[in-house]
C-alpha positions in Angstrom: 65.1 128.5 95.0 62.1 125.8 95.5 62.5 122.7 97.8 61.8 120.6 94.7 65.0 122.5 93.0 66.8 122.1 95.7 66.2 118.2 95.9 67.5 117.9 92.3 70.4 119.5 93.0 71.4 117.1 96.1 70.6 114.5 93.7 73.2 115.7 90.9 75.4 116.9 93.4 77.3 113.3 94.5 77.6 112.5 91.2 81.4 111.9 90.2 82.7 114.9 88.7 80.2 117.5 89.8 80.2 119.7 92.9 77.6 122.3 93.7 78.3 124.6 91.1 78.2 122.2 88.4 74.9 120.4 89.4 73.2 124.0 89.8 74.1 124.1 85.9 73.1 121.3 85.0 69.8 121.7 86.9 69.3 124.8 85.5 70.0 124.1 81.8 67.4 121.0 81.8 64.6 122.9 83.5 64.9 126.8 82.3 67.3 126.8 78.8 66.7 123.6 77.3 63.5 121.7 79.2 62.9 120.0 76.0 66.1 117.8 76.6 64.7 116.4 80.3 62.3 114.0 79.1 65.0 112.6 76.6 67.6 111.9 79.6 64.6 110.9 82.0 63.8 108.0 79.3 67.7 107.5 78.6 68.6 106.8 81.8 65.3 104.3 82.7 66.5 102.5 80.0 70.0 102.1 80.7 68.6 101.4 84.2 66.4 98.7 83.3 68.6 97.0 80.3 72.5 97.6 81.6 73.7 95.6 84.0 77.3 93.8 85.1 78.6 90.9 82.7 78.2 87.8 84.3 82.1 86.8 83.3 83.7 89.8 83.7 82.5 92.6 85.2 81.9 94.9 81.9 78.6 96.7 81.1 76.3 94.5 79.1 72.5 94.1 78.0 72.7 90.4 78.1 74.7 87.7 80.2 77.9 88.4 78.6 79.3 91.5 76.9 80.6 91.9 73.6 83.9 91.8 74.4 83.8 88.1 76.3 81.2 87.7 73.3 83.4 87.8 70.9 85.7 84.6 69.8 87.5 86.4 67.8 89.4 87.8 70.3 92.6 86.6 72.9 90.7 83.8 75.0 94.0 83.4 77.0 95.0 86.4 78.0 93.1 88.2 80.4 93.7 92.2 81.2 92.7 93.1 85.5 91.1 96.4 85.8 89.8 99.1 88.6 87.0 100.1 86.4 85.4 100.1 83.4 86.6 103.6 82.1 89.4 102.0 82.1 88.7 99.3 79.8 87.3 101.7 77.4 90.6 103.6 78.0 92.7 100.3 76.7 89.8 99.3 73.8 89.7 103.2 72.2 94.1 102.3 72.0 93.4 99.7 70.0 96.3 97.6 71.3 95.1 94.9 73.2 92.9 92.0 71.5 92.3 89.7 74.6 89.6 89.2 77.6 89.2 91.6 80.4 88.2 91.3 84.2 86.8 94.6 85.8 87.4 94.8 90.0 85.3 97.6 90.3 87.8 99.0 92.7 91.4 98.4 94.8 91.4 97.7 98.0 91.3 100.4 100.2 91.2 99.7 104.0 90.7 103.1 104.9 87.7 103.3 102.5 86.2 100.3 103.9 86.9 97.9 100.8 88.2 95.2 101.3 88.8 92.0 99.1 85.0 91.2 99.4 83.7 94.1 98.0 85.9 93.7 94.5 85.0 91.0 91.5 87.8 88.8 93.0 86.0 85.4 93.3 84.8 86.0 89.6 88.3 85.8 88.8 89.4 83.2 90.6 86.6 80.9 88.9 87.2 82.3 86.1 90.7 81.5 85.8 89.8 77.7 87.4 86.9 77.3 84.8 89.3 77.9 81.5 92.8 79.1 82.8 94.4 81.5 80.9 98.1 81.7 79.7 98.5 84.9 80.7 96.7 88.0 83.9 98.2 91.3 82.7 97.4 93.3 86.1 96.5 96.7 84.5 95.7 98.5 87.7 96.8 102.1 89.2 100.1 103.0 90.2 99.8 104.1 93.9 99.5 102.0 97.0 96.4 100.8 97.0 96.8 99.1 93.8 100.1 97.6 94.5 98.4 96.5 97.6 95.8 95.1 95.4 97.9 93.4 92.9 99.8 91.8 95.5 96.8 90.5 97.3 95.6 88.9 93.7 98.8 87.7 93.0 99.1 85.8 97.1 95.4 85.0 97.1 92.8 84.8 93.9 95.4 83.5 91.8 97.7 81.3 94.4 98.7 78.1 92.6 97.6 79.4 89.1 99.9 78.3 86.1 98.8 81.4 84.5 102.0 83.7 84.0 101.2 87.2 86.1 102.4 90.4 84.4 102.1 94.1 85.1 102.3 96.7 83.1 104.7 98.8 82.6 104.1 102.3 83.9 105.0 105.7 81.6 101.5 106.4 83.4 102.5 108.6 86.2 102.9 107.6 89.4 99.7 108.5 91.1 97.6 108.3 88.4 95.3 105.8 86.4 94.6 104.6 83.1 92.0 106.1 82.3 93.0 109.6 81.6 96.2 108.2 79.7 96.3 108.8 76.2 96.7 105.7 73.5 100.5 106.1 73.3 100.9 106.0 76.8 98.8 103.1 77.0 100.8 101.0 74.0 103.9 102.3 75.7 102.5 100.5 79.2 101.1 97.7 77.6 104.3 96.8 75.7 106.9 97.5 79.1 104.8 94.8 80.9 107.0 93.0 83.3 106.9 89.5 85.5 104.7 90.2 88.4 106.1 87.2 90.8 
């Protein structure tokens, strides 16, 4: 193969979900089958790159200061839903079962990783929840260690000395796993088995 295919491919390659096979694939398809379809993604993705960027309340994908969600006053202003990750705020909007605000972490801590509480959208919260404090957190994060570890850290530390009542949900999510593979049932299910996080 040519050094410039090879570059592509240890460009696609890191990319979550793909390993070498799949990047290959994908590298072939866009430059052999179906070239007519790179200069589409090319322009696609300078696009997202130069429009997208983090919400400046919560952490979601946006094209302007806010998204549409914390956008929209239509919608729960005192109830905000903790995430890891966006996916997984699309995971709970596609159930169609919860109508408040959301806060995306971008992450748990994970010491072994190297993140720690600096490297999440922790202080956002805390102002957040200073600036107009909500009735109600709903901790929606994964259930293994590092998310219990991280929901306890919010719980101690961003949110010490907040009236807000702390929930978390309720888990027919299996252990181990997150919520954004769970189906809308599962999430309703979790959502509605919530209990007192204290």
């Amino acid at each position: 193969m040519t050094p410039a295919f090879e570059d592509l491919i240890k460009a696609l390659k890191p990319l979550p979900g793909l390993g070498a096979r799949s990047a290959e694939k994908i590298a072939l398809h866009l430059l052999v089958e179906k070239p007519a379809r790179l200069p589409k993604l090319i322009n696609a993705l300078q696009e997202a790159g130069r429009h997208i960027r983090r919400c400046g309340l919560c952490g979601n994908l946006a094209e302007h200061e806010k998204c549409n969600i914390c956008s929209d006053h239509t919608r729960n202003q005192d109830s905000i839903c903790v995430v890891e990750q966006v996916p997984d705020l699309v995971a709970f909007e596609r159930s169609g079962t919860y109508r408040g605000l959301y806060h995306v972490l971008h992450g748990k801590l994970s010491p072994v990783n190297g993140i720690g509480p600096d490297e999440l959208n922790l202080s956002l919260l805390a102002k957040r929840c200073i600036d107009h404090p909500p009735y109600e957190i709903i901790l929606a994060l994964s259930n293994d260690i590092e998310g219990e570890a991280t929901c306890h850290y919010i719980q101690q530390h961003t949110l010490a000395g907040s009236p807000a009542q702390i929930s978390r949900i309720g888990f027919g999510i299996p252990s181990g796993s997150g919520v954004t593979y769970a189906d809308p049932i599962t999430l309703r299910s979790a959502l509605k088995a919530r209990t007192s996080y204290t």
